[in-house]
C-alpha positions in Angstrom: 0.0 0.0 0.0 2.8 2.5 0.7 4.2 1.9 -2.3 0.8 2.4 -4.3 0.4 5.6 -2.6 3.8 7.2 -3.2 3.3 6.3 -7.0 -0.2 8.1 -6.9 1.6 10.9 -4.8 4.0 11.1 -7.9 1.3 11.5 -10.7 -0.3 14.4 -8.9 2.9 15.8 -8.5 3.7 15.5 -12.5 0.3 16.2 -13.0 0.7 20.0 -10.8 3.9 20.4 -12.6 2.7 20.2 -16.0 -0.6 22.0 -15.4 2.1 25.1 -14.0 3.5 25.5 -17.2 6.9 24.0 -16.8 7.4 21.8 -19.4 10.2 19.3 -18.3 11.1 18.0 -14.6 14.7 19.6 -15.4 12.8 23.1 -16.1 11.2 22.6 -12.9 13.9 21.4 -10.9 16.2 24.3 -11.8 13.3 26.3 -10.6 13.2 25.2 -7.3 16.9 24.7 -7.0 16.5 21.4 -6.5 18.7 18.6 -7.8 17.7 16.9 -10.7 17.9 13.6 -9.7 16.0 14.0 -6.8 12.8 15.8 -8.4 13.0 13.4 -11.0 12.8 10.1 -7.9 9.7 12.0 -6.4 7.9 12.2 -9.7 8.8 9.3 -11.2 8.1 7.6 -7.5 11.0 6.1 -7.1 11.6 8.5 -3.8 9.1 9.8 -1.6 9.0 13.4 -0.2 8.2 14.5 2.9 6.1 17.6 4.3 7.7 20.3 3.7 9.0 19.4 0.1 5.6 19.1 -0.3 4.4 22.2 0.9 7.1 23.8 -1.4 6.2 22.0 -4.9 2.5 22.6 -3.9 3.5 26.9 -3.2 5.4 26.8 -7.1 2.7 24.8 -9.0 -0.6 26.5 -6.8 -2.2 23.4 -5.7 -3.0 23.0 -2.4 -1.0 21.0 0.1 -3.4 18.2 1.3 -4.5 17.5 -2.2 -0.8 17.1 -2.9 0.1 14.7 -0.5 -3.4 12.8 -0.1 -5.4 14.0 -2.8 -8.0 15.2 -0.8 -10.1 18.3 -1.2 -9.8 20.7 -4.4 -6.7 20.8 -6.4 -6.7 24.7 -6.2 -8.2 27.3 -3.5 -10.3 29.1 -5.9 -8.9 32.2 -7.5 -5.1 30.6 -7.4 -3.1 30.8 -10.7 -0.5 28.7 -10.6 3.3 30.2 -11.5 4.2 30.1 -15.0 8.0 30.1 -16.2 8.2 33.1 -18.8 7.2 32.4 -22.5 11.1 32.7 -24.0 11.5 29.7 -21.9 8.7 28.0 -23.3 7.8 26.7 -26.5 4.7 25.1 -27.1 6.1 22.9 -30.1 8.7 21.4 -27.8 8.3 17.9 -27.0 8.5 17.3 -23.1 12.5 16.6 -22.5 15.2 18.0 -20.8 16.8 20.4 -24.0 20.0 21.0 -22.0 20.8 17.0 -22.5 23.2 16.0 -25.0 21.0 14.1 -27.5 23.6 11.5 -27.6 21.8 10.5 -24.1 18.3 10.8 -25.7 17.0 7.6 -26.9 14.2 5.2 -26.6 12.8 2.4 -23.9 15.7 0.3 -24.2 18.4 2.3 -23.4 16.6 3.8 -20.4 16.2 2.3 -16.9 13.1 4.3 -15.1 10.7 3.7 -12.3 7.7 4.5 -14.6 7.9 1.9 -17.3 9.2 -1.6 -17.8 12.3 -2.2 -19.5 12.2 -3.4 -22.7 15.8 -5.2 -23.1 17.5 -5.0 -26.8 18.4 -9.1 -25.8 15.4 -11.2 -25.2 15.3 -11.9 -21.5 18.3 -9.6 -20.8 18.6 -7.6 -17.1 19.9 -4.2 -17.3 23.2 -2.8 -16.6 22.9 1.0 -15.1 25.4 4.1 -14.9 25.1 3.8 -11.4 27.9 2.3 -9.2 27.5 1.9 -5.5 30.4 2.6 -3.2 31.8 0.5 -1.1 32.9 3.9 0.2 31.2 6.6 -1.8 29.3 5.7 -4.7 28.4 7.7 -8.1 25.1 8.0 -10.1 25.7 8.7 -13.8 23.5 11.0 -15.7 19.8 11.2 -15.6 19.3 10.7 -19.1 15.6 10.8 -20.9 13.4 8.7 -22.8 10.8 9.4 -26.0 8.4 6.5 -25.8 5.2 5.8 -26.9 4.0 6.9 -23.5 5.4 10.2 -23.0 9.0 11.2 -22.0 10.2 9.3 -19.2 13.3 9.8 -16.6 15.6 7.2 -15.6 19.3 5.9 -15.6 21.2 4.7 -19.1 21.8 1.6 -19.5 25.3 0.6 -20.2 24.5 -3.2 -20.8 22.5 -5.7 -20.7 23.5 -9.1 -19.4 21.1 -12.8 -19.8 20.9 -15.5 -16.9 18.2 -17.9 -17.3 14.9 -16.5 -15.2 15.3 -20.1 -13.2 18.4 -19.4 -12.2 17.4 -15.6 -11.3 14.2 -17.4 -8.8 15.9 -21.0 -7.9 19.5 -20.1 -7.4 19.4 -16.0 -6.6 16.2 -16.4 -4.9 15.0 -13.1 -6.9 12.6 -11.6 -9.4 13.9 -12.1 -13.1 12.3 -9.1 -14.4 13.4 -7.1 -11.1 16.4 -7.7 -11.0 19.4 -4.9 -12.0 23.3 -5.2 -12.8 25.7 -2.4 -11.4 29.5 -2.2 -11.1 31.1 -1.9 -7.4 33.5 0.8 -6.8 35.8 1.1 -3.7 37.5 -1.3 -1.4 35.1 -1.5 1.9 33.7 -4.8 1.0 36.5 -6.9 0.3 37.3 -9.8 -0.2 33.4 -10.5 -0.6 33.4 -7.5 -3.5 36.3 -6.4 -5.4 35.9 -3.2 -7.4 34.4 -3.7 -11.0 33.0 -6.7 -10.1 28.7 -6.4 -11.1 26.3 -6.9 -8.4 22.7 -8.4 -9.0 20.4 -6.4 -7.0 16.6 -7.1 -6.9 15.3 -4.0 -6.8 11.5 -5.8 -6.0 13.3 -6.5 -2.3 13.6 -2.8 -1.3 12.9 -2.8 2.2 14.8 -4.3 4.7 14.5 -7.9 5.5 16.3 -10.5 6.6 20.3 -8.8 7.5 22.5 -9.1 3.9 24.0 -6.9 1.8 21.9 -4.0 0.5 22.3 -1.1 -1.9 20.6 2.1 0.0 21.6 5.4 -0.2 20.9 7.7 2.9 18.8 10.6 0.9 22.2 12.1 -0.7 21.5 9.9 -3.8 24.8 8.5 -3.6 24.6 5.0 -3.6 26.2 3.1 -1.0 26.3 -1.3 -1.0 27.0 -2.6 2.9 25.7 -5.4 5.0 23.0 -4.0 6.7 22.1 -5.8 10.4 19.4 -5.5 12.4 20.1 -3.7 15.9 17.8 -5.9 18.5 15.4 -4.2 20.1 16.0 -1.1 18.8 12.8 1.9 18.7 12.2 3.4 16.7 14.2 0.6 14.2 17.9 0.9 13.6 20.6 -0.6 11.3 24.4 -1.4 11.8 25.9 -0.6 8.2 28.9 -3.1 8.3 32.1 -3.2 5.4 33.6 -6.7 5.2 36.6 -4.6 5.1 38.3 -4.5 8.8 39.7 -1.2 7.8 36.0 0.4 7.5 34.5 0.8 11.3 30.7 0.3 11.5 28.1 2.8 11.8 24.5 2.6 13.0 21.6 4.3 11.6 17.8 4.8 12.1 16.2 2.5 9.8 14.0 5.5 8.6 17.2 7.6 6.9 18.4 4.5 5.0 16.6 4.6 1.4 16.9 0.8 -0.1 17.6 0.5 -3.5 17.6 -3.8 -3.5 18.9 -6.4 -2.3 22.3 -8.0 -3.4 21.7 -11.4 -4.5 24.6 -12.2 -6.9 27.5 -10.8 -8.3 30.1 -11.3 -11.7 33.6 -11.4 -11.1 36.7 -12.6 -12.5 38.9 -15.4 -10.6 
């Protein structure tokens, strides 16, 4: 149910954001001065927002608040315009993508990972490989590129590859969702010996809250992405995680459960011998 109501929260956000006039979520987030990447996770739903985000995209596209988060009451008090960005910045025969993109990055379905679609692989039964590599350190997110499909334009991550296990293997031997399931390259040195940098992780992204302790990729609302063994703190309240690196170098560090944003679950991983 959370899920489904984040999502919903996203399309009324689009939704307020188009019906202001801005015709792009880069347009927008220059706007507000907010990173790119994270406007584009809270439309696209692949982030929530909290209160007082929401208070601020409800002030620049004039919807009300409530409606916003819970889609309750009207959409506008009456009266309320919502802002505008100037026409020069505008023009009505301009598709709905970010123009400041290099069009090298601007392609269709398949070379685009987002939260709002499915990926359609180029390879029959193929999982994608993002431009995202979590840290076992720091971590870096490549690009938000954007996608022309037959749906609209969409926002997501490119896809550098594409790689093809057998589905059986992904539910039998990984234990994960086939069509869930992501590849990404490690960077860093905090989880060795267990991963080396450039080896590729298989994260199910369909297991992205915490369960069971394992290694996770999460990211603590900086959008860098982080992959650690994450273990339950008994008793804890409110909930709390030890973020553990199989490195001895790299001391632990606890965290409320509440700041760490899961990405998936780590169920595999690629490497030379």
């Amino acid at each position: 149910m959370q899920n489904e109501e984040r999502a919903t929260r996203a399309s009324r956000l689009r939704s307020a954001r188009i019906a202001a006039g801005f015709k792009s979520a880069t347009k927008a987030a220059d706007k507000l001065k907010v990173p790119l990447g994270t406007y584009a996770g809270h439309e696209n739903g692949s982030r929530d927002f909290d209160i007082d985000t929401a208070a601020m995209y409800a002030s620049a596209f004039g919807v009300q608040l409530v409606w916003l988060m819970m889609g309750e009451g009207p959409r506008r008090s009456s009266g309320e315009e919502p802002e505008r960005i100037p026409l020069d910045q505008w023009d009505p025969a301009e598709p709905e993508i970010d123009s400041h993109i290099d069009s090298s990055q601007v392609g269709n379905d398949e070379g685009v990972l987002s939260g709002e679609q499915t990926y359609q692989p180029k390879t029959p039964g193929a999982s994608p490989e993002i431009d995202v590599r979590p840290g076992a350190g720091q971590g870096q997110t490549g690009a938000e590129v954007v996608a022309i499909s037959s749906g609209g334009a969409v926002t997501g991550h490119k896809v550098v590859g594409e790689w093809v296990l057998p589905s059986s293997f992904f539910r039998h031997e990984l234990q994960a969702s086939p069509s869930g399931s992501i590849f990404m390259a490690v960077i860093g040195d905090s989880m060795l010996p267990t991963l080396a940098p450039g080896n590729r992780i298989i994260v199910d992204t369909r297991q992205n809250a915490f369960g069971p302790d394992g290694i996770y990729v999460f990211d603590d609302g900086d959008g860098e992405p982080r992959v650690k063994r994450l273990s339950k703190v008994l008793f804890s309240n409110p909930p709390a995680v030890t973020i553990l690196s199989d490195n001895p170098v790299h001391p632990p560090q606890n965290a409320l459960l509440s700041d760490v944003r899961i990405i998936g679950r780590v169920v595999g991983q690629v490497s030379r011998l």
